[in-house]
C-alpha positions in Angstrom: 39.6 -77.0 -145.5 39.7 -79.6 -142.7 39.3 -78.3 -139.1 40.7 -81.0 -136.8 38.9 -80.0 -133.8 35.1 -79.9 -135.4 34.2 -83.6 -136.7 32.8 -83.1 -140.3 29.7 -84.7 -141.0 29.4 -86.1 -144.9 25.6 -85.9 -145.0 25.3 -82.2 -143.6 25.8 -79.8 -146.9 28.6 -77.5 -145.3 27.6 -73.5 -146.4 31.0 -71.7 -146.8 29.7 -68.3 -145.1 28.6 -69.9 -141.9 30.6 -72.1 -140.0 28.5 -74.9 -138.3 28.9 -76.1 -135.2 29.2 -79.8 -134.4 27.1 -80.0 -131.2 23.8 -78.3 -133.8 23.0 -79.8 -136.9 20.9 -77.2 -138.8 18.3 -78.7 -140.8 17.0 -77.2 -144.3 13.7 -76.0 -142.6 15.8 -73.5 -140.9 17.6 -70.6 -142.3 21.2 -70.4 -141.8 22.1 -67.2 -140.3 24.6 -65.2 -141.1 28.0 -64.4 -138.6 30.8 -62.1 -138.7 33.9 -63.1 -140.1 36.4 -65.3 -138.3 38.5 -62.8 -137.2 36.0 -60.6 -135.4 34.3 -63.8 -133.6 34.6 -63.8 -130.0 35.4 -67.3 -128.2 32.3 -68.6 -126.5 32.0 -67.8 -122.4 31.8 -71.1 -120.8 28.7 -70.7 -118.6 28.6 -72.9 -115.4 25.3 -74.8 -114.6 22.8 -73.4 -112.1 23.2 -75.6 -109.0 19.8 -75.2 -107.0 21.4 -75.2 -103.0 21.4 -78.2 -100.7 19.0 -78.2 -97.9 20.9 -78.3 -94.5 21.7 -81.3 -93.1 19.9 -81.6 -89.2 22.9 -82.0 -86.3 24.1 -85.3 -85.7 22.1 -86.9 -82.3 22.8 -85.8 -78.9 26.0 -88.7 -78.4 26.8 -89.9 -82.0 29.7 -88.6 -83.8 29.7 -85.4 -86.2 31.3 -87.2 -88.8 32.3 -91.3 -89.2 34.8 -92.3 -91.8 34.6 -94.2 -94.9 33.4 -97.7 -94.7 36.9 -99.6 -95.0 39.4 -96.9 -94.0 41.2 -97.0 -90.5 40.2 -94.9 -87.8 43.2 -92.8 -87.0 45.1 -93.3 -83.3 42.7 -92.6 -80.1 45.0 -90.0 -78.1 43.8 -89.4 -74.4 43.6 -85.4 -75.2 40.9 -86.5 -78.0 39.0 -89.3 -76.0 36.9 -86.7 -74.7 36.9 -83.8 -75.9 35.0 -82.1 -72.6 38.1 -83.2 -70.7 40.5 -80.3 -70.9 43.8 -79.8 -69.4 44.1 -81.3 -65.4 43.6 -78.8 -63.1 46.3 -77.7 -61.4 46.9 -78.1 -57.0 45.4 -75.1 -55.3 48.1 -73.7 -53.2 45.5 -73.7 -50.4 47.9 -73.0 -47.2 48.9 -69.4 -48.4 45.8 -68.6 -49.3 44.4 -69.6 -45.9 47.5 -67.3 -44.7 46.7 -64.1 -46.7 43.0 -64.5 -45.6 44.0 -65.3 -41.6 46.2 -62.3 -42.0 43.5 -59.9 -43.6 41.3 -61.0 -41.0 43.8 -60.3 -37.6 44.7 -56.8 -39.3 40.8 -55.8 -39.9 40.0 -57.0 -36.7 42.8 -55.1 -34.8 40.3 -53.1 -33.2 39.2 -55.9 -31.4 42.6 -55.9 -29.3 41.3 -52.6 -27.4 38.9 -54.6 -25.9 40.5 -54.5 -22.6 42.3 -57.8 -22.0 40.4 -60.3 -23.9 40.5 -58.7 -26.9 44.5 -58.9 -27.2 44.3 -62.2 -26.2 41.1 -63.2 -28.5 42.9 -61.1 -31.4 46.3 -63.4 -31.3 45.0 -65.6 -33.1 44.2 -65.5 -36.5 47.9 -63.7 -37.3 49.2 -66.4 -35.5 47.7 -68.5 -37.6 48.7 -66.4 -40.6 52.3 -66.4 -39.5 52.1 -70.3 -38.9 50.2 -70.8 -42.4 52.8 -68.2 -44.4 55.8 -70.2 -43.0 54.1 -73.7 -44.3 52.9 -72.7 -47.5 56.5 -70.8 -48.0 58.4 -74.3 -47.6 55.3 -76.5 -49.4 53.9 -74.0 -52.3 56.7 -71.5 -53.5 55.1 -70.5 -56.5 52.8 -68.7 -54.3 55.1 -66.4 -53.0 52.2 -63.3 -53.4 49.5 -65.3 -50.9 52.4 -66.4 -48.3 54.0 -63.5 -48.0 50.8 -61.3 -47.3 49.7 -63.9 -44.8 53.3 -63.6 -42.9 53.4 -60.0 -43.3 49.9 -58.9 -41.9 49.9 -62.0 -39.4 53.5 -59.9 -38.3 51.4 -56.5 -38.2 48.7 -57.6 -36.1 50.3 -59.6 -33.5 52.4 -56.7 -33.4 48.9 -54.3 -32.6 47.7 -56.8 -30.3 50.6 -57.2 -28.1 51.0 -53.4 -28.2 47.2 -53.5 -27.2 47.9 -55.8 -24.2 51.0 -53.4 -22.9 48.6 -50.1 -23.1 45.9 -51.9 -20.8 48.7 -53.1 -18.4 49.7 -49.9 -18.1 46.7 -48.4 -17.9 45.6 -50.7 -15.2 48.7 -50.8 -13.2 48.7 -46.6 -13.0 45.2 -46.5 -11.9 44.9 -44.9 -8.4 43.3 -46.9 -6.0 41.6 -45.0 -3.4 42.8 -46.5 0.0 41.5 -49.8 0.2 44.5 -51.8 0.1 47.0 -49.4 1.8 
């Protein structure tokens, strides 16, 4: 009987109980042993070699590339986004006038108080809401997308020209009603 798969060797006597195997010759010093019949036999398991693990490569140098291709092949197309990868997006224009609005506007209403100073501090208090009212309307026509910054800046600029001018009124009244006692009669 002729197996195609396992080469037969002419000078190896074949023993019909045991088959042998190609890849071990069995020589006449040992014994043959003896296997279970060809039905029960269970296919060999391949078994994958032992691979002892790499050591780890060291990083690349502070400046040289991670990785450089294959001697011969074509670098692939330089594209500004991957020129530098440290570059990132452009930044984007600061809408800077309504900003300075909302924070001249914060700053007249907080400092509202100042406007009962008699006089001076109505006067004094004008303005930093009228330069959040002046700011707002500017940053309104140059930086709509803002529309959150501008429109706190008018709004509060609005608010605390409105307490200051209220605050000059009260001490004109107040001065104008004081009695005087006689003098200029």
């Amino acid at each position: 009987m002729s197996d195609p798969i396992t080469p037969q060797n002419p000078e190896t006597p074949r023993n019909a109980a045991t088959p042998q195997n190609a890849a071990t010759p069995q020589n006449a010093e040992t014994p043959a042993v003896p296997q279970a019949p060809e039905a029960a036999q269970v296919p060999p398991v391949p078994v994958a070699p032992v691979v002892a693990p790499a050591a780890p490569t060291p990083p690349p140098a502070y400046g040289t590339p991670a990785t450089l291709p294959p001697a011969g092949a074509t670098p692939p197309p330089a594209y500004a986004a991957s020129a530098n990868p440290y570059a990132g997006t452009p930044a984007k224009k600061q809408p800077l006038l309504s900003i300075f609005a909302m924070i001249a506007g914060l700053i007249g209403l907080v400092g509202s108080p100042v406007a009962f100073i008699p006089l001076l501090g109505g006067f004094l208090g004008l303005f930093f809401p009228a330069a959040a009212v002046v700011l707002g309307y500017l940053g309104r026509k140059k930086e709509p997308q803002a529309r959150g910054f501008w429109l706190t800046g008018i709004i509060t600029g609005f608010v605390a020209i409105a307490l200051m001018i209220l605050s000059i009124v009260l001490w004109a009244i107040i001065f104008a009603s004081v009695r005087t006692n006689g003098y200029y009669n």
